[in-house]
N, C-alpha and C positions, 0 to 999 in steps of 0.2 A: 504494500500500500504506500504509496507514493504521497508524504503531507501529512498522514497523518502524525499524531502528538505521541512520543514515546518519553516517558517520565525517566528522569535521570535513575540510573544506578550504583553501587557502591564503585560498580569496576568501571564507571565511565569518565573519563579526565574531573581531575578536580578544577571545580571552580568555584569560584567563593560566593555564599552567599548574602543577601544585608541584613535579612528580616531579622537576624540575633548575630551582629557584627559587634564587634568588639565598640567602636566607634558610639554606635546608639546606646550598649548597655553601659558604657563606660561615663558617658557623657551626662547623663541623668544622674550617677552617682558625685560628679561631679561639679554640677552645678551648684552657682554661690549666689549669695544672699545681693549681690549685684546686679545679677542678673533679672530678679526679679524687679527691684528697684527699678534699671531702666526698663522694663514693661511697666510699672504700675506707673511711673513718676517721682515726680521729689514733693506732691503738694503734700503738705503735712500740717495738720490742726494742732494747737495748744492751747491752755489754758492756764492761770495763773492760780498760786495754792489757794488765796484770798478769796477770788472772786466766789460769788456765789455755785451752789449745784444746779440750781434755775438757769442758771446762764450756760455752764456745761453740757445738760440736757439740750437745751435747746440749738447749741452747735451739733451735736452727736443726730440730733430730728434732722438738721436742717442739711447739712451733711450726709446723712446717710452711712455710718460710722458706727463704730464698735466701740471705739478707746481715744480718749486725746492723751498727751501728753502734757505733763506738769510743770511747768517750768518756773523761774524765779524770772528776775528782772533783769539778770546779764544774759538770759535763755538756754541757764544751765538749768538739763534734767535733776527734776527732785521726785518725780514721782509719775504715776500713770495712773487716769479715772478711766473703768472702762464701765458700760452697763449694768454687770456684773454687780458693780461695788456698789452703784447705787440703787440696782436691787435688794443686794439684801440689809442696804439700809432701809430702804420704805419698807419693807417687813418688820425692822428693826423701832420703825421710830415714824408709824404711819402718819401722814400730814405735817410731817415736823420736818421733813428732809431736806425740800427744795430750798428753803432761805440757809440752811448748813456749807459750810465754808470749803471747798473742795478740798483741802488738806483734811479735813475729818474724816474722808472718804476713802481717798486714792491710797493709792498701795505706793508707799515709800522705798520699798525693797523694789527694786526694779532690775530683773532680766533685761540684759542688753545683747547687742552682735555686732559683727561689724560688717561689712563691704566684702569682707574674702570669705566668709564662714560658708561653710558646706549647707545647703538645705538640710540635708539628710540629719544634721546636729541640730539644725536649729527646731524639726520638728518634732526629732527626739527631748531635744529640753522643753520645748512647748506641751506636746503631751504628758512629759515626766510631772513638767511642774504646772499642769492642771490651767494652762493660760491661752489668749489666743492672739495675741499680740505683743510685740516686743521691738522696744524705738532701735534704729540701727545708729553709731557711733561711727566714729572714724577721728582719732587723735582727742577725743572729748568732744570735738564738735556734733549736734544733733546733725544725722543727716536725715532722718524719714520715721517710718514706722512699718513695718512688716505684720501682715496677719496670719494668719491660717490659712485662709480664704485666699489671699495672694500667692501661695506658692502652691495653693491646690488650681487654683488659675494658670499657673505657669504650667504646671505638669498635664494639665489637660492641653495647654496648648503645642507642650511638647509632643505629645501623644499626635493629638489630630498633625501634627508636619509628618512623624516619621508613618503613621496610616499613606499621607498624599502620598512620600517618598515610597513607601510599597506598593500603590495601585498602580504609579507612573513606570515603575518596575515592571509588574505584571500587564500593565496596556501596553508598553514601550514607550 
């Protein structure tokens, strides 16, 4: 039969395949906390420890956001308020919360990363330490904020390129 489709065999010349290439499995493990930053951007929301939690709330609404970032008045990190915290304050202290001062709130202990850190760490300390958000650094300087949610973004969109790169393979 002339044309038709004969599937390769063990004894037929090696040729390499991509669908589990060293290049794609390797590159997923190596992917850094940079990379996701230039997919998401540098806009990064704060809030000062003072201000009120009415006023945080209403960046976090307005925004569409998970966590701001705490900062002082030189916009050195001092802390991180994410929904979280101010849920289970209004459990904690119903109709009392919103005029409370975000320092009463936010988590002073603050998980940080930086620019070069592997994903693969940073969603291990994220799961390890029960969080979903953590500001990225670089020499002290704030640079951004990382979530969960962004680097499950990024890997989805890792995913749908190396799908394209295998159908483009298989159509030619």
């Amino acid at each position: 039969m002339v044309g038709s489709y004969k599937p390769k065999t063990r004894g037929d010349a090696n040729e390499a395949t991509h669908s589990q290439s060293l290049e794609t499995n390797v590159s997923v493990a190596q992917a850094s906390v940079a990379e996701v930053m230039s997919d998401k951007g540098g806009e990064l929301f704060g809030i000062g420890p003072q201000n009120a939690v009415s006023e945080a709330v209403a960046i976090l609404a307005e925004k569409r956001i998970g966590a701001l970032v705490v900062t002082d008045d030189d916009g050195k990190l001092v802390g991180i308020l994410s929904e979280r915290d101010i849920v289970r304050r209004l459990a904690e202290t119903p109709g009392q919360t919103l005029p409370q001062k975000v320092d009463q709130l936010m988590s002073a202990k603050v998980e940080t990363t930086t620019p070069d850190e592997l994903l693969v760490s940073v969603l291990r300390r994220m799961t390890d330490g029960r969080f979903r958000h953590m500001p990225v650094l670089k020499d002290g300087q704030l640079l951004g904020m990382i979530s969960i949610g962004d680097v499950v973004n990024h890997r989805l969109k890792t995913l749908e390129y190396e799908a394209l790169k295998l159908k483009q393979l298989i159509v030619g």
